[in-house]
N, CA, C and O of each residue as an XYZ file, in Angstrom:
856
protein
N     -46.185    -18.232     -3.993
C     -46.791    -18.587     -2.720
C     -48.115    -19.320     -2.969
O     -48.568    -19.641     -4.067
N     -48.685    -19.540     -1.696
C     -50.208    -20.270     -2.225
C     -51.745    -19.668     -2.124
O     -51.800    -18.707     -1.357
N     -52.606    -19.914     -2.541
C     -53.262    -18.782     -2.695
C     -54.092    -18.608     -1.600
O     -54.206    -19.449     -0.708
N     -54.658    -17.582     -1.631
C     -55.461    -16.902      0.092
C     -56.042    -18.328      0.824
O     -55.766    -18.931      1.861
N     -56.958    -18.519     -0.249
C     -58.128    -19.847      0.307
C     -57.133    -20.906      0.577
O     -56.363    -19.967      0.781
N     -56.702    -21.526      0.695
C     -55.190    -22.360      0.682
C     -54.353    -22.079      1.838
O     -53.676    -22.894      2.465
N     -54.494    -20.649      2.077
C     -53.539    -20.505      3.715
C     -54.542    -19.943      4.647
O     -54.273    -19.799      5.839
N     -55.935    -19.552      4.038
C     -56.808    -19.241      5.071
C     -56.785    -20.812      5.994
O     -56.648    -21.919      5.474
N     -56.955    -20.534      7.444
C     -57.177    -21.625      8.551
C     -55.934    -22.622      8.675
O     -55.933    -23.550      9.484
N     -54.871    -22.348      7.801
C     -53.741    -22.995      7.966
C     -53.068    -22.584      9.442
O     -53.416    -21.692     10.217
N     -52.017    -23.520      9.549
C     -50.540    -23.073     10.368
C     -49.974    -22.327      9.371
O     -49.933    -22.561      8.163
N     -49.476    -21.266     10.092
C     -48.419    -20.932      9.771
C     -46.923    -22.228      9.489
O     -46.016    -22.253      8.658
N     -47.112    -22.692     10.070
C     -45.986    -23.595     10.372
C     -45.928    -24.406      9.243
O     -44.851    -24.878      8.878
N     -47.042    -24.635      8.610
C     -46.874    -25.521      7.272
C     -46.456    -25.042      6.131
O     -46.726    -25.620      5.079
N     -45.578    -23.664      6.179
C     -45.735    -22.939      5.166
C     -43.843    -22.436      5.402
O     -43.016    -22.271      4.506
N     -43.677    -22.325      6.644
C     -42.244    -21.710      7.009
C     -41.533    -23.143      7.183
O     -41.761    -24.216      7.742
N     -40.363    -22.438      6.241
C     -39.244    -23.860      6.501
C     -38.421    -24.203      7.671
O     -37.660    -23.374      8.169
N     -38.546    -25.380      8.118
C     -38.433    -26.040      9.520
C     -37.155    -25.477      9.962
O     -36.965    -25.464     11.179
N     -35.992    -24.880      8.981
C     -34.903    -24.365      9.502
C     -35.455    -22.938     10.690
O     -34.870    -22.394     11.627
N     -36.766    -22.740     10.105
C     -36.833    -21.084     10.505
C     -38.624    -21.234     11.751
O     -39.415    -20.366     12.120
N     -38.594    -22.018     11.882
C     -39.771    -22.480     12.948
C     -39.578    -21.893     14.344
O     -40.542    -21.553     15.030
N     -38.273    -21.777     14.761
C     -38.367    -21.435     16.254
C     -38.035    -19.632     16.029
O     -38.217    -18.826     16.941
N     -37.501    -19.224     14.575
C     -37.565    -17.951     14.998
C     -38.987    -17.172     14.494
O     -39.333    -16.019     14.748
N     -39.671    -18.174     13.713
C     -41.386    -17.551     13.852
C     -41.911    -17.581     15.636
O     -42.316    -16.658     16.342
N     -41.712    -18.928     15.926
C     -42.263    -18.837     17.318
C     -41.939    -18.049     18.088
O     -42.955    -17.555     18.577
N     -40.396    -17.311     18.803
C     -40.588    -16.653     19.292
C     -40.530    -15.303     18.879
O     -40.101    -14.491     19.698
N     -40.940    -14.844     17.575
C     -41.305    -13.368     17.056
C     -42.542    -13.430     17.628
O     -42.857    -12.499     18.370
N     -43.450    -14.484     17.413
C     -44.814    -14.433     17.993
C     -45.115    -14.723     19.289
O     -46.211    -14.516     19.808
N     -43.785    -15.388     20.032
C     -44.490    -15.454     21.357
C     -44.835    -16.618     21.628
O     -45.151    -16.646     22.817
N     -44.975    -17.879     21.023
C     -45.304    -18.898     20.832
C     -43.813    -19.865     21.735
O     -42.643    -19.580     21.990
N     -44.596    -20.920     21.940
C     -43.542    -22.399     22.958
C     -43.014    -22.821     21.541
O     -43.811    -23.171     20.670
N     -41.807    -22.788     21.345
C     -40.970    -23.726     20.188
C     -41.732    -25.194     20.102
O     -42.282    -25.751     21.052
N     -41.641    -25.684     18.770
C     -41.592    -26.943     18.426
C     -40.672    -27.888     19.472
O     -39.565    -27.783     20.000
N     -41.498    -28.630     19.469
C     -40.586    -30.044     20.347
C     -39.604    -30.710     19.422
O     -38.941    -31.659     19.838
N     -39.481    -30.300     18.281
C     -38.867    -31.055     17.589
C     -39.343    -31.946     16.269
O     -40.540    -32.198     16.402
N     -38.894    -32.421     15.229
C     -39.096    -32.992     14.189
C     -39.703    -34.284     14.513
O     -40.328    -34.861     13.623
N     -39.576    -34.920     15.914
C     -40.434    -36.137     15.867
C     -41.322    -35.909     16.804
O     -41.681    -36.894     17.449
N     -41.992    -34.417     17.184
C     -43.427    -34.225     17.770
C     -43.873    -33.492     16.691
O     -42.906    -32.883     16.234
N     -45.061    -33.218     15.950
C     -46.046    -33.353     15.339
C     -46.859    -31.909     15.920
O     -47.566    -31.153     15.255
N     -46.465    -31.799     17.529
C     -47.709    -30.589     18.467
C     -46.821    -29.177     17.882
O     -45.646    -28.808     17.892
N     -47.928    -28.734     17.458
C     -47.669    -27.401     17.201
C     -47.510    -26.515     18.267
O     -47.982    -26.778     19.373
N     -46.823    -25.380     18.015
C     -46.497    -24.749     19.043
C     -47.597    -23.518     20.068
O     -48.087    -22.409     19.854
N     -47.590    -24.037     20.672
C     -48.560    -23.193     22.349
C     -48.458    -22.185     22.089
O     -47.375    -21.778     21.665
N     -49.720    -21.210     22.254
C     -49.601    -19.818     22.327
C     -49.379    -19.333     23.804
O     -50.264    -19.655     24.597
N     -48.535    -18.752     24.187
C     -48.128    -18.166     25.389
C     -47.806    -16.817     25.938
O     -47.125    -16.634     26.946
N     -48.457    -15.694     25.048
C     -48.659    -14.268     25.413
C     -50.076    -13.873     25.731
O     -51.013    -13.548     25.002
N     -49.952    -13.998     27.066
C     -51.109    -13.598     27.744
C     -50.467    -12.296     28.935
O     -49.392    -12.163     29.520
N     -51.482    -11.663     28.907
C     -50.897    -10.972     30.473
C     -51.836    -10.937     31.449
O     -53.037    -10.904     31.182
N     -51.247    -10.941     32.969
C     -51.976    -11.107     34.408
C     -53.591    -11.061     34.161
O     -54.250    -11.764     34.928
N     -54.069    -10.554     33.496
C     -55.502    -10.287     33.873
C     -56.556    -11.269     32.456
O     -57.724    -11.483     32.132
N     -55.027    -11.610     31.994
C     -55.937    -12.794     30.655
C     -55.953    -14.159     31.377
O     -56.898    -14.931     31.538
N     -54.610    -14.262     31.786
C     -54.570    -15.415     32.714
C     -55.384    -15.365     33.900
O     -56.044    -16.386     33.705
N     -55.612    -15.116     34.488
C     -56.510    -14.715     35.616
C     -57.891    -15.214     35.695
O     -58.503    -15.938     36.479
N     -58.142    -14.649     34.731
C     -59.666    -15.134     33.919
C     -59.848    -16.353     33.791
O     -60.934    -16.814     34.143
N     -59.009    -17.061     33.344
C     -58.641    -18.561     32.961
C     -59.189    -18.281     31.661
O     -60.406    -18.270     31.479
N     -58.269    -18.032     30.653
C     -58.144    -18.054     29.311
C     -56.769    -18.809     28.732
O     -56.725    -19.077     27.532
N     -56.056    -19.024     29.287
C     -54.913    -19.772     29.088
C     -54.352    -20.333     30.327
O     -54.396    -19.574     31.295
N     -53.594    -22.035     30.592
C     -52.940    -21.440     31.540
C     -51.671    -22.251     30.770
O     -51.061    -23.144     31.358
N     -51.446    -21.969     29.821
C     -49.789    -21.939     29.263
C     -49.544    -20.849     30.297
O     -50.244    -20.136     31.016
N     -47.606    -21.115     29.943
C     -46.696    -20.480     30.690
C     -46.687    -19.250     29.324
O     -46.810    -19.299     28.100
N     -46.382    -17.777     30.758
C     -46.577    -16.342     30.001
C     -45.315    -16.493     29.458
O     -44.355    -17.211     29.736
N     -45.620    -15.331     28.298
C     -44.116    -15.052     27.354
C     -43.435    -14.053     28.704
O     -43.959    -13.841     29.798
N     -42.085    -13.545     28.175
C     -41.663    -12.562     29.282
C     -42.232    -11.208     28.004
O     -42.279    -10.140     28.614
N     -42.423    -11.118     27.301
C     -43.109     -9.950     26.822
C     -44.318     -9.301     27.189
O     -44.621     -8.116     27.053
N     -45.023    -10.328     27.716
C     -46.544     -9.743     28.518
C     -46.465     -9.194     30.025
O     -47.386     -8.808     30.744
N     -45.199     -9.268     30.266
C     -44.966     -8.684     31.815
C     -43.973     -7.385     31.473
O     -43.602     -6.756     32.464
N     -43.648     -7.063     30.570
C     -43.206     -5.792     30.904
C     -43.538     -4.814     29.860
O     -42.754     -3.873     29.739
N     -44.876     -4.884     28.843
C     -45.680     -3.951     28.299
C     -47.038     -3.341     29.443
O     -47.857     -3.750     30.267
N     -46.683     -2.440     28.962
C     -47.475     -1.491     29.642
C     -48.508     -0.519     28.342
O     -48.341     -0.147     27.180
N     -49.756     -0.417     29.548
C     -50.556      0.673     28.775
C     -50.041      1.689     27.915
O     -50.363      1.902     26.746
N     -49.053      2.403     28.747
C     -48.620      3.079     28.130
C     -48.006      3.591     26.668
O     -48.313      4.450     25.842
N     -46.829      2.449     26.831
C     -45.767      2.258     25.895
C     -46.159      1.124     24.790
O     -46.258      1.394     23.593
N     -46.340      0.008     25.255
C     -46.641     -1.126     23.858
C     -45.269     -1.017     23.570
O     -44.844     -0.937     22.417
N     -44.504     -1.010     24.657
C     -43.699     -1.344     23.861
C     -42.935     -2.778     23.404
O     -42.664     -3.195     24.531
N     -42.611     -3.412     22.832
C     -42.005     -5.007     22.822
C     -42.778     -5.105     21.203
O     -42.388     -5.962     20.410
N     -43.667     -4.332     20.911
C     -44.874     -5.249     20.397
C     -44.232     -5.503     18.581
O     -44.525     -6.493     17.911
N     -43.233     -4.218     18.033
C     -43.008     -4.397     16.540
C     -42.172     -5.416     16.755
O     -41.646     -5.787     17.804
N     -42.071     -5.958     15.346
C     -41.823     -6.925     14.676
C     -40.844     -6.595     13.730
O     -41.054     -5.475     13.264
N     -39.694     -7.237     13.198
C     -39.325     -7.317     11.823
C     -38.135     -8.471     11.467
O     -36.938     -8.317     11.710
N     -38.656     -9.488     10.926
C     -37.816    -10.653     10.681
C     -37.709    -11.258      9.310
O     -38.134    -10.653      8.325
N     -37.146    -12.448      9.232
C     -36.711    -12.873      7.787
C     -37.227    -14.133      7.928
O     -36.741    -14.661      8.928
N     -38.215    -15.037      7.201
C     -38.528    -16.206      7.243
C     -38.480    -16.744      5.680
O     -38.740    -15.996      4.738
N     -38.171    -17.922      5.544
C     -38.081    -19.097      4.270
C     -39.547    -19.427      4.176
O     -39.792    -20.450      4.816
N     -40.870    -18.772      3.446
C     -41.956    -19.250      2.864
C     -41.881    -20.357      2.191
O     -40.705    -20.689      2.045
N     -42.751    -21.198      1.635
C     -42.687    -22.173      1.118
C     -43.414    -21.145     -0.724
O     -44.292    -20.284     -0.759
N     -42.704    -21.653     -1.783
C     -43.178    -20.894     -2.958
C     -43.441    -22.021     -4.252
O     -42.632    -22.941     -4.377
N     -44.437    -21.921     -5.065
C     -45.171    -22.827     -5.647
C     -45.169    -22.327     -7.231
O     -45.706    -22.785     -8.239
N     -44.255    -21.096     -6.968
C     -44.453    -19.927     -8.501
C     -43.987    -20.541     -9.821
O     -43.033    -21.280     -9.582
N     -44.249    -20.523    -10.936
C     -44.297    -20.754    -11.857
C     -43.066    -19.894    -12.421
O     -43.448    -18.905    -13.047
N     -41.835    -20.029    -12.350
C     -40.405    -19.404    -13.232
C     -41.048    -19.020    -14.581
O     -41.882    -19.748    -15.121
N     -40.666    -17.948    -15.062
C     -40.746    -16.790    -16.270
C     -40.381    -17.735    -16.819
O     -39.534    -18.540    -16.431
N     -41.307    -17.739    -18.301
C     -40.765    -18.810    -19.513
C     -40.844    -20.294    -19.108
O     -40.529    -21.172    -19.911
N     -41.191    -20.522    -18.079
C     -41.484    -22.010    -18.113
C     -43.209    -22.174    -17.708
O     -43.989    -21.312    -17.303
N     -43.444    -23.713    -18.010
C     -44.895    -23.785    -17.973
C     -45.044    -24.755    -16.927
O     -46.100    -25.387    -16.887
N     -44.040    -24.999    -15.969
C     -44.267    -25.900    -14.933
C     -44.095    -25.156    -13.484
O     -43.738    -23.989    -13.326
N     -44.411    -26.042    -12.526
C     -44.111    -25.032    -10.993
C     -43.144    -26.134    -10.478
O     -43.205    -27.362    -10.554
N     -42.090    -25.160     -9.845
C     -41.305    -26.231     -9.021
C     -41.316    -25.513     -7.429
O     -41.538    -24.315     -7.256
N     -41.087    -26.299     -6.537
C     -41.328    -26.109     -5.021
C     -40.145    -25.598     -4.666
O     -39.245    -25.510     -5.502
N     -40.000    -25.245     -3.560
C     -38.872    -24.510     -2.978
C     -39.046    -23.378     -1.875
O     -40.067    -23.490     -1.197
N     -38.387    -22.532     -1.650
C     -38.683    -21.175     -0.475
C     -38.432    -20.256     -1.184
O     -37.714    -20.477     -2.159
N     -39.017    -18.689     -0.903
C     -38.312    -17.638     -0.967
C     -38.444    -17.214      0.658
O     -39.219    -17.632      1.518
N     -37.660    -16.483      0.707
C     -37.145    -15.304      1.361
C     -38.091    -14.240      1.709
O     -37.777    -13.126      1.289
N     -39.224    -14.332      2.410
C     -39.860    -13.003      3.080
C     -39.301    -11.833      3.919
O     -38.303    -12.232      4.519
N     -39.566    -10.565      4.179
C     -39.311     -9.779      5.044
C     -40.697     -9.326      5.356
O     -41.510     -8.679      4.696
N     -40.749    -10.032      6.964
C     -41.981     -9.481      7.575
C     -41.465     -8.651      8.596
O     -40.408     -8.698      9.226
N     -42.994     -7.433      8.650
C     -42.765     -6.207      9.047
C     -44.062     -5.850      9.845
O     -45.064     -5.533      9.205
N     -44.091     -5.884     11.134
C     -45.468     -5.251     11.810
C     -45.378     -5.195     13.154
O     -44.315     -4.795     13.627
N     -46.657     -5.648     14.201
C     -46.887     -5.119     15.340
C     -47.783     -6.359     15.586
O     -48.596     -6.935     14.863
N     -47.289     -6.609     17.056
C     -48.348     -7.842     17.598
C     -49.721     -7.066     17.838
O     -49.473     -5.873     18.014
N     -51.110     -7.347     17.906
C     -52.157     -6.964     18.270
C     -52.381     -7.522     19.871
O     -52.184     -8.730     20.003
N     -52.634     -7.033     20.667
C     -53.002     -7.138     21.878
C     -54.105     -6.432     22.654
O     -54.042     -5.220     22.861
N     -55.392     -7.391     23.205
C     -56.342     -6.997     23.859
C     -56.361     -5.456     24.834
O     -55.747     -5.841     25.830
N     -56.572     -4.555     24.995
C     -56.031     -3.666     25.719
C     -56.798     -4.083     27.008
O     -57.663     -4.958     27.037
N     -56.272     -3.171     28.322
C     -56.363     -3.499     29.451
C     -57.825     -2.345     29.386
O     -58.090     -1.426     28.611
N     -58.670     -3.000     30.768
C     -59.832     -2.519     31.185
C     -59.391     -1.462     32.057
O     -60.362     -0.707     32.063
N     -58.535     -0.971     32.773
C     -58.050      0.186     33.490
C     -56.525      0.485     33.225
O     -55.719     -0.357     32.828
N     -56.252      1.773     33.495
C     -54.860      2.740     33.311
C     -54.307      1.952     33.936
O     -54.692      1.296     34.903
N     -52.775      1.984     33.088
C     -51.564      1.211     33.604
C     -51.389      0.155     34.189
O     -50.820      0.101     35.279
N     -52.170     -1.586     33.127
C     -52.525     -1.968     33.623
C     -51.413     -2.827     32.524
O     -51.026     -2.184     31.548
N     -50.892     -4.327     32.705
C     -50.725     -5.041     32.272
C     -51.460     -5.462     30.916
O     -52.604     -5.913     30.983
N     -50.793     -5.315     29.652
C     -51.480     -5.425     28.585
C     -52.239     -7.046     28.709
O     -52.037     -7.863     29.608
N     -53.121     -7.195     27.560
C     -53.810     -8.547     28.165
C     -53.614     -9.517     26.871
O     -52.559     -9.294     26.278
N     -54.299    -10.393     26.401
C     -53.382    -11.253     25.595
C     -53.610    -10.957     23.952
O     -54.550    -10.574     23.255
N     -51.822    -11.467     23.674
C     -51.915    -11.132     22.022
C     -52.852    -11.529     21.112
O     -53.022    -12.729     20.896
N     -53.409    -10.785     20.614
C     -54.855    -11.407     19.553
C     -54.013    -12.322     18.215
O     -54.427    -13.277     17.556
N     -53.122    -11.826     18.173
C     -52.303    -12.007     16.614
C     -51.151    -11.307     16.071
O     -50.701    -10.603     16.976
N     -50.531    -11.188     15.106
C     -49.498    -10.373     14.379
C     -50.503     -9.601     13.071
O     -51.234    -10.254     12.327
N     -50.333     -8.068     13.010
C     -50.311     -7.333     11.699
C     -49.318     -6.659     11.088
O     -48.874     -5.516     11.196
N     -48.966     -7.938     10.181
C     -47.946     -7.178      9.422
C     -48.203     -7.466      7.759
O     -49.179     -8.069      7.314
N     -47.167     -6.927      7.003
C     -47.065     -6.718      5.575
C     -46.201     -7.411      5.844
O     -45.800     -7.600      6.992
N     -45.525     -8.177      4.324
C     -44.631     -9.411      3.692
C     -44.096     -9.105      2.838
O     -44.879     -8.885      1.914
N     -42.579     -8.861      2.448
C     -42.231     -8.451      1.166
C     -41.353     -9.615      0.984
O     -40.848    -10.286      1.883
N     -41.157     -9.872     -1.043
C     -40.378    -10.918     -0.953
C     -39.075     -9.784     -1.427
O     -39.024     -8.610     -1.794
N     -38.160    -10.828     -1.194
C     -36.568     -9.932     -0.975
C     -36.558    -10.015     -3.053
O     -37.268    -10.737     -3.754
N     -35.291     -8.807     -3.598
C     -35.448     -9.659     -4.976
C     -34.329    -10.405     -4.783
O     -33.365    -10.473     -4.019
N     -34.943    -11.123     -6.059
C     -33.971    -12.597     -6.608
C     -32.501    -12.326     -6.452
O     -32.022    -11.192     -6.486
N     -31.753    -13.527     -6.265
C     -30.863    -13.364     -6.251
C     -29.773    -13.401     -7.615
O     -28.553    -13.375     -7.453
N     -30.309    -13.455     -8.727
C     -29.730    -13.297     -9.899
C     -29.816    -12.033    -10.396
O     -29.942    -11.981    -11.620
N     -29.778    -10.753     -9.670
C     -30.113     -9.415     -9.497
C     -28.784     -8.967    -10.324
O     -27.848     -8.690     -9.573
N     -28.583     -8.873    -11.324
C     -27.411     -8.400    -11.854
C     -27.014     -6.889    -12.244
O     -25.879     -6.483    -12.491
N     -27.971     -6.298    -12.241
C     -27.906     -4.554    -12.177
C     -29.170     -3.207    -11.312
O     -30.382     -3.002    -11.371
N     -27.999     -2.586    -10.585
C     -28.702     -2.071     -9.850
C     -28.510     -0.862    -10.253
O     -27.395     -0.749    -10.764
N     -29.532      0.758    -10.241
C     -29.586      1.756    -10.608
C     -28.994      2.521     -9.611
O     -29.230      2.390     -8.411
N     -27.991      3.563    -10.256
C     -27.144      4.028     -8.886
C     -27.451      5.486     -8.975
O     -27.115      6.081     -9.999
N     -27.856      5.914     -8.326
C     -28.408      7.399     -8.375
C     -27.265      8.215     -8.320
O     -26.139      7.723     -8.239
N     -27.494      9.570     -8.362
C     -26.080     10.590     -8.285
C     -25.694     10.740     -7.269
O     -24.528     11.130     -7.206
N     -26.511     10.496     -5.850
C     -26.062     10.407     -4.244
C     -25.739      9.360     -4.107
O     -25.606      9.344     -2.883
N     -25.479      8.359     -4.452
C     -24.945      6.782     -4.088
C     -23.577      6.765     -4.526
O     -22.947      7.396     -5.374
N     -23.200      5.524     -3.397
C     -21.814      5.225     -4.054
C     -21.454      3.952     -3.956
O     -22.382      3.445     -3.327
N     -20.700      3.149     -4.185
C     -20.405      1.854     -4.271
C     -19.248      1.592     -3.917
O     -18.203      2.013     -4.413
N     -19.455      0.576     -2.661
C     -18.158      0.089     -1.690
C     -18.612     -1.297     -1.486
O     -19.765     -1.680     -1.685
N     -17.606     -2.043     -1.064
C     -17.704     -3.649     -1.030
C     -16.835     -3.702      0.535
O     -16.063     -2.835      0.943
N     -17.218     -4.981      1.240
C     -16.601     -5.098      2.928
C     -16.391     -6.474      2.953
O     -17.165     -7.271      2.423
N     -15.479     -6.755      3.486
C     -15.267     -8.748      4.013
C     -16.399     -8.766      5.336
O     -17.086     -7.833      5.751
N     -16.329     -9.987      5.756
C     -17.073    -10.146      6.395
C     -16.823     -9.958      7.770
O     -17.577    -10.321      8.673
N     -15.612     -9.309      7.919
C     -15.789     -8.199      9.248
C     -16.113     -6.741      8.900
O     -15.537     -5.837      9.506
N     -16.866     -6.525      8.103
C     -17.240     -5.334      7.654
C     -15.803     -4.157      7.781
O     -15.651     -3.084      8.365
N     -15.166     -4.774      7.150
C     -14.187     -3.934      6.787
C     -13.621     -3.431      5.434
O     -13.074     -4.228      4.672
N     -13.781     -1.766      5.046
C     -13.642     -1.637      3.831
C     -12.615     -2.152      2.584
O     -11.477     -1.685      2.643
N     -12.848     -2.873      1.704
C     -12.285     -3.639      0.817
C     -12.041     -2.665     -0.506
O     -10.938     -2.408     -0.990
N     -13.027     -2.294     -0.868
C     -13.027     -1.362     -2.249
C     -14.217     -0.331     -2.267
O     -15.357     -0.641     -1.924
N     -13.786      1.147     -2.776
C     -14.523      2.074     -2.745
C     -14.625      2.801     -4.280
O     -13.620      3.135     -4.909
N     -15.892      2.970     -4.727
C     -16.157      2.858     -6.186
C     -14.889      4.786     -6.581
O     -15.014      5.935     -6.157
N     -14.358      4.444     -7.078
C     -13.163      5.931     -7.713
C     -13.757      5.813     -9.126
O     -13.864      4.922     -9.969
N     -14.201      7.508     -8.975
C     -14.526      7.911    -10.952
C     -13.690      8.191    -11.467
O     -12.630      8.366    -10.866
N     -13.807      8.373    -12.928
C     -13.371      9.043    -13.784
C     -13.507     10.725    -13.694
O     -14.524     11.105    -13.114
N     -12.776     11.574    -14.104
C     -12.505     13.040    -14.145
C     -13.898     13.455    -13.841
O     -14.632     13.887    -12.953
N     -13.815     12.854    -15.822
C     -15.677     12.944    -16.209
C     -17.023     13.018    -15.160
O     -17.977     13.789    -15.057
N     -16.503     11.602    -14.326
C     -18.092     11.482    -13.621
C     -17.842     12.666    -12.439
O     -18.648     13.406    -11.876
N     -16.778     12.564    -12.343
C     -16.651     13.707    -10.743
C     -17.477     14.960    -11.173
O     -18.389     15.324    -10.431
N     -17.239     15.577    -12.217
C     -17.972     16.719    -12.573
C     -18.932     16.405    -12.972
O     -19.345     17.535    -13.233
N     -20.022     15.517    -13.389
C     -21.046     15.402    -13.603
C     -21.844     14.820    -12.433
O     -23.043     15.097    -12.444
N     -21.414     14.097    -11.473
C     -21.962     13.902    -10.457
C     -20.803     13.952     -8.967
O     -19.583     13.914     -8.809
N     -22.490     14.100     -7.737
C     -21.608     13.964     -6.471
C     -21.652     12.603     -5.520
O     -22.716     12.079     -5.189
N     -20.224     12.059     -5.092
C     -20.902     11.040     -4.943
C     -19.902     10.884     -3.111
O     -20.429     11.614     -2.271
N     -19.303     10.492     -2.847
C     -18.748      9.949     -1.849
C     -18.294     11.223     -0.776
O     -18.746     11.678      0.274
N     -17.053     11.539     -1.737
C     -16.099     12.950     -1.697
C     -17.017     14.013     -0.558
O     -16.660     14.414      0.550
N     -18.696     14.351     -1.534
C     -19.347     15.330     -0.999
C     -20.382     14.892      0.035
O     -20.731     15.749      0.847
N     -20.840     13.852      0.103
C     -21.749     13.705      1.526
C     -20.323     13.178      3.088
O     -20.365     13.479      4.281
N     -19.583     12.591      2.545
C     -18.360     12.090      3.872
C     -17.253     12.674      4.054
O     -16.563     12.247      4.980
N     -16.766     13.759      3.283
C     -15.826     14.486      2.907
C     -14.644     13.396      2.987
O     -13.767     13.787      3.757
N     -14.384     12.210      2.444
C     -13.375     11.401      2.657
C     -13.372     11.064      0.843
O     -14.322     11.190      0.071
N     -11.475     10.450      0.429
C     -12.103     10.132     -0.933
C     -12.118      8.676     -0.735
O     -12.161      8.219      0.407
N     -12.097      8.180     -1.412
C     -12.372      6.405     -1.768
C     -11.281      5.727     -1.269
O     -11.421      4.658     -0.676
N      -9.541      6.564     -1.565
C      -8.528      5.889     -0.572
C      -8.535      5.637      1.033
O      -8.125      4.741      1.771
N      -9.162      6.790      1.190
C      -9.131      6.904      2.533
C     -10.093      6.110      3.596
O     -10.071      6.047      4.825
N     -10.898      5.566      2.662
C     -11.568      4.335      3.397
C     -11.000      2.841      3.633
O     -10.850      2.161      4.648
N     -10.724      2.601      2.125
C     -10.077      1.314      2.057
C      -9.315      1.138      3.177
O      -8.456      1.854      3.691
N      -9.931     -0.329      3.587
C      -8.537     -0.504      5.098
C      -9.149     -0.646      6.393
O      -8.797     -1.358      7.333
N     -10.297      0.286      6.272
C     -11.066      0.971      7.454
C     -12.397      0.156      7.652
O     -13.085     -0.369      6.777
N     -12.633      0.181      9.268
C     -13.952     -0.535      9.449
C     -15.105      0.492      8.755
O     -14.877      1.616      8.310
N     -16.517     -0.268      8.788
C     -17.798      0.406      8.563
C     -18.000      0.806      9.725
O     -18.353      1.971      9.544
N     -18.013      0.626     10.762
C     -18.034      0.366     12.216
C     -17.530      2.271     13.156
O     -18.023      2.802     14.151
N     -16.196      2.819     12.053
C     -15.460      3.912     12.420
C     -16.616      4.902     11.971
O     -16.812      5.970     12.551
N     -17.517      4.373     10.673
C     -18.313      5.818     10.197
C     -19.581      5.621     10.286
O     -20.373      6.116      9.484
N     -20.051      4.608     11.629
C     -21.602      4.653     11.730
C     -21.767      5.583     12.756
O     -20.637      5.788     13.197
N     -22.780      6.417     13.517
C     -23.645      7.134     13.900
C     -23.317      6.049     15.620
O     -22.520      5.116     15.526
N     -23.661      6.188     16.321
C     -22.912      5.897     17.454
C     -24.175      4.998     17.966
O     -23.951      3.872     18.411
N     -25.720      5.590     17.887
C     -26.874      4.945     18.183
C     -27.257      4.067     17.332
O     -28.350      3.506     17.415
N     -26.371      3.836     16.378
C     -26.828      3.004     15.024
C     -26.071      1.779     15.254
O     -26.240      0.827     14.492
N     -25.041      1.690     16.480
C     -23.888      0.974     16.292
C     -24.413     -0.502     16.470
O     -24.045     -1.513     15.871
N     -25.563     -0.331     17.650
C     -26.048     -1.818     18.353
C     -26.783     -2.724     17.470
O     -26.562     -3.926     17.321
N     -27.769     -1.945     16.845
C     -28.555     -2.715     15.805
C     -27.492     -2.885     14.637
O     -27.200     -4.081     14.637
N     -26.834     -2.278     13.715
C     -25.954     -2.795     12.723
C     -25.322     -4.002     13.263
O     -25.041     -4.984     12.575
N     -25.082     -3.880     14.685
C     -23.465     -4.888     15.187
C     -24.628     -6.116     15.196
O     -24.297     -7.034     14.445
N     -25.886     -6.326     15.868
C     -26.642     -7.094     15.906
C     -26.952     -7.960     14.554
O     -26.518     -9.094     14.354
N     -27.766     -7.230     13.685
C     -27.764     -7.710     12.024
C     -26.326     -8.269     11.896
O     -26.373     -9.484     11.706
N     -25.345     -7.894     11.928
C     -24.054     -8.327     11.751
C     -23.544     -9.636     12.111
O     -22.859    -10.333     11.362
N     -23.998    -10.023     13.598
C     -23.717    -11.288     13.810
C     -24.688    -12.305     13.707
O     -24.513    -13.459     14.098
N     -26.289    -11.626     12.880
C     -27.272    -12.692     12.620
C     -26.598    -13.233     11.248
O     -26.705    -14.344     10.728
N     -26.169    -12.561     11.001
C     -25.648    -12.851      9.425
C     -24.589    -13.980      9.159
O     -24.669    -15.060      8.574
N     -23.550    -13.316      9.816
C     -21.981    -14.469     10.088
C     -22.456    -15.370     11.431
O     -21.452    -15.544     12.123
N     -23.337    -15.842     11.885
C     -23.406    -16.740     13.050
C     -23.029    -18.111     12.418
O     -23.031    -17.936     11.200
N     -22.767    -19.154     12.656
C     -23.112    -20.267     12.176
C     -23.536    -21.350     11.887
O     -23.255    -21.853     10.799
């Protein structure tokens, strides 16, 4: 990535790859880009009734500033996937080549609080979050603990292959058998979908079609 002094007073925008611009903007709340042949960066537009009011903005409100409340905050976390722009220097080589990685950002919009109870929150100051980069994708071994198990799905998340031990490992470890009481045949065949948690179903099914969209 590039270094602090380097993205201090920047855009954001000069840094996230143009594929992934409108889903920074509206994580933040922000008017989308006009497009590759406007240049105007994108409008900040989370204000609520009593920021606008004031005349502190008069962009058009996000719909997120009209239905947080004192109370709740709620709307306000965050957690998305953006293409950084990366400048890193590859292990064993002595040159930098350009390109993206893969962030996972994780936080909470900051927002002015209201001057009286139950009042329309007032406008977003900013995003606080943490940034992790995903690992590489030449990840060729992963550590499998004695509670893990290893299954593979097509891309209707439907079970394909379910990791079957040897005699050996069964008695030395527990793995599938004892947390699902099912063995490894008895999946194959079967959606992921039959053995999720019922409140878990919307967000998995969601991730699911960010993934296969096209």
């Amino acid at each position: 990535m590039a270094p602090d002094v380097e993205l201090t007073g920047s855009s954001i925008f000069d840094y996230v790859h143009p594929g992934d611009h409108l889903e920074v903007a509206d994580q933040l709340g922000l008017k989308a880009p006009l497009g590759p042949g406007h240049p105007q960066r994108p409008k900040a537009s989370l204000l609520g009734s009593s920021a606008s009011s004031s005349g502190l903005s008069e962009g058009p409100q996000s719909d997120l500033s009209s239905s947080r409340t004192a109370e709740g905050d709620e709307g306000l976390e965050r957690s998305f996937f953006v293409r950084l722009k990366s400048t890193l220097t590859k292990r064993g080589l002595h040159i930098k080549t350009s390109g993206y990685k893969v962030i996972h950002v994780t936080g909470r919009l900051r927002s002015r609080r209201p001057s009286y109870p139950h009042a329309v929150l007032g406008r977003v100051l900013g995003l606080v979050a943490l940034a992790h980069t995903l690992p590489p994708s030449t990840l060729s071994e992963v550590r499998i603990e004695c509670h893990m198990f290893v299954f593979r799905v097509n891309m209707d998340l439907q079970i394909v292959y379910c990791q079957q031990l040897s005699l050996l490992l069964l008695l030395l470890f527990s793995r599938i058998t004892d947390y699902m009481d099912f063995c490894p045949s008895e999946l194959v065949g079967k959606s992921c979908y039959r053995f999720i948690h019922g409140e878990d179903v919307e967000g998995i099914q969601q991730s699911h079609l960010d993934c296969t969209w096209p």
